[in-house]
Steps between C-alpha positions, in 0.01 A plus 500: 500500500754212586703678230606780684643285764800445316595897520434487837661187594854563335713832490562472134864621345556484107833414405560566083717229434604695153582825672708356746707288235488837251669673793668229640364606846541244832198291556320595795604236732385531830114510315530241355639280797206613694237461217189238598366537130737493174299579127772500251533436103812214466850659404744236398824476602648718208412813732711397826380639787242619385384104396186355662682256635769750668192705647346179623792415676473797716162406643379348786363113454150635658484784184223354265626549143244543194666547152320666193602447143651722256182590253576580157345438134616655168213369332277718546539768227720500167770601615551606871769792537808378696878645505626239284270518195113384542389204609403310213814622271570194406194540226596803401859315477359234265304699274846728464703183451227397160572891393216715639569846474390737816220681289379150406485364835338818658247453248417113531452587897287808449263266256481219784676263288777376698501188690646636892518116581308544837419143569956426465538823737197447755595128539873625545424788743239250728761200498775730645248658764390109594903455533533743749172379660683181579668717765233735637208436760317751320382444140361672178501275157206308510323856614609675205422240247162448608437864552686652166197554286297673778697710715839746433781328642839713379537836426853423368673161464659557863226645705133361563217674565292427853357236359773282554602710832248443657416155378868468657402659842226327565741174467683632803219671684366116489782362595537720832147425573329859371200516311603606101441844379126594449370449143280743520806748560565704192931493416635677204686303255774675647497511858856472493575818311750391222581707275449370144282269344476406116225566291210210359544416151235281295722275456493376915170589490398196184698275680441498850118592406516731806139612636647745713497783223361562200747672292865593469712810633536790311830467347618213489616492151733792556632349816615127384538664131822712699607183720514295145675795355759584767606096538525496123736798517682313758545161314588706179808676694622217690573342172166217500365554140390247276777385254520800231267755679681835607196686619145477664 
């Protein structure tokens, strides 16, 4: 299979762009001044060195460069987890704002009667990704939005499923001149092997009339129930009540 070629045809080196800037390690230079093929995701400038445009600088003019966007959505469930409060707080926000108590809220999710405003986040998320498509060879919007109903495409807001891997691979296999992966080959959603992924609600599951499964996970009431309950907590301490509340 014309596939394969590409293992055998390059000797392949990973270099973890966010280790390297975590540790503040040297960039392997003499590797990437010899490289003949350069994948990379687009740093800006922010990260110095480190910057796409720094690397890119370092190679030779006969290196063929193919770029591959960042591929995020935070539409996908209620509210995603995330270190700075879920995505979609700013509903939760709102509905504290009008005088919602915790309890209240908690409750109003668990019954399905909250509106999580996926069309405003989905549109957001895709119009970002088609942003940073403007400056990749390799692209994934118009393969998500066409395919969100019948296939998994995120396990969290910040990591895909091999849906859109390989959908992404087969971009660059083409490019090289390689045959794509074999349908017929059976991937996990996983294949990458990260380590979280957030559970289905009914909620994603009305709106996006998926026909990839046929009922939610086990738990999810518990598990947004605590992420609603733990931002709530937040907002109360860092002083963001409504005007006259003093609790949740």
């Amino acid at each position: 299979m014309r596939q394969l070629e590409f293992v055998d045809h390059y000797d392949i080196h990973h270099v973890v762009s966010f280790e390297l800037i975590k540790s503040r390690s040297a960039l392997p230079v003499s590797l990437l001044e010899k490289a003949d093929l350069f994948i990379y995701q687009p740093l800006s400038s922010k990260y110095g060195m480190y910057a796409s445009d720094s690397i890119q600088a370092m190679l030779s003019d006969q290196c063929r460069r193919i770029s591959f966007p960042y591929v995020y959505n935070d539409a996908m469930w209620p509210f995603a987890p995330s270190g700075s409060g879920p995505k979609g707080q700013e509903i939760l926000q709102n509905m504290h704002s009008m005088g919602w108590r915790v309890e209240e809220i908690i409750y109003a999710f668990c019954s399905l009667s909250l509106d999580c405003e996926f069309e405003r986040r989905f549109e957001s998320s895709l119009a970002i990704l088609r942003s940073h498509e403007q400056a990749t060879t390799v692209k994934a919007a118009d393969y998500i939005l066409n395919g969100i109903s019948e296939k998994k495409m995120f396990l969290t807001q910040s990591h895909p499923t091999s849906h859109v891997f390989v959908h992404c691979v087969n971009q660059i296999l083409s490019l090289l001149g390689h045959d794509p992966l074999p349908s017929s080959q059976p991937f996990s959603l996983n294949e990458a092997g990260l380590p979280q992924q957030w559970p289905i609600t009914p909620y994603e599951m009305e709106h996006y009339d998926f026909t990839y499964v046929d009922q939610c996970e086990p738990g999810w009431e518990e598990f947004y129930s605590n992420e609603i309950r733990k931002f709530m907590i937040g907002a109360s301490k860092e002083g963001v009540n409504h005007p006259g509340d003093t609790s949740i």
